[in-house]
C-alpha positions, 0 to 999 in steps of 0.5 A: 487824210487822217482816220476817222475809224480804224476799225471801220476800214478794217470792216470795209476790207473785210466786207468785200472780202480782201486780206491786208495782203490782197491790199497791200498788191493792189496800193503798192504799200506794205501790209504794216501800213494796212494793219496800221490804220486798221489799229489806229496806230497810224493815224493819217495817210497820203490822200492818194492811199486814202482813196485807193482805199475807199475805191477799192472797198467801195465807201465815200472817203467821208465814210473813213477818212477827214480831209483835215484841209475841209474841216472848219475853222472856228470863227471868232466875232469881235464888234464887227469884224469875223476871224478865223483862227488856225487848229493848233497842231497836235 
């Protein structure tokens, strides 16, 4: 899942009043992990943590997070045939 805002996980935690430690208890993960996303330095997480996260500080996963497999592939028309065409990675 990649993250949509950084900062608004780290609001989200902060709102419902735990620390990146009482997190990092809570995912089995590491508060580096935490601090990371928060940053915008780790830019995506496992779905399973994603929505750990959102549980825990009570948001939709759409809220912080994308689901870069629901996201949209443009459709390109030609005469009379539709394609879609895969995202170039970055």
């Amino acid at each position: 899942m990649r993250v949509k805002d950084p900062a608004a996980i780290r609001r989200a935690r902060k709102a419902r009043g735990f620390s990146q430690r009482d997190l990092t208890a809570l995912f089995k993960c590491t508060q580096a992990a935490i601090s990371a996303l928060e940053r915008g330095t780790m830019k995506t997480c496992g779905a399973d943590l994603a929505k750990i996260i959102c549980r825990r500080v009570e948001r939709g996963l759409e809220d912080l997070f994308i689901d870069p497999s629901a996201e949209a592939l443009p459709s390109v028309t030609t005469g009379t045939r539709t394609t879609q065409h895969a995202k170039a990675v970055a």
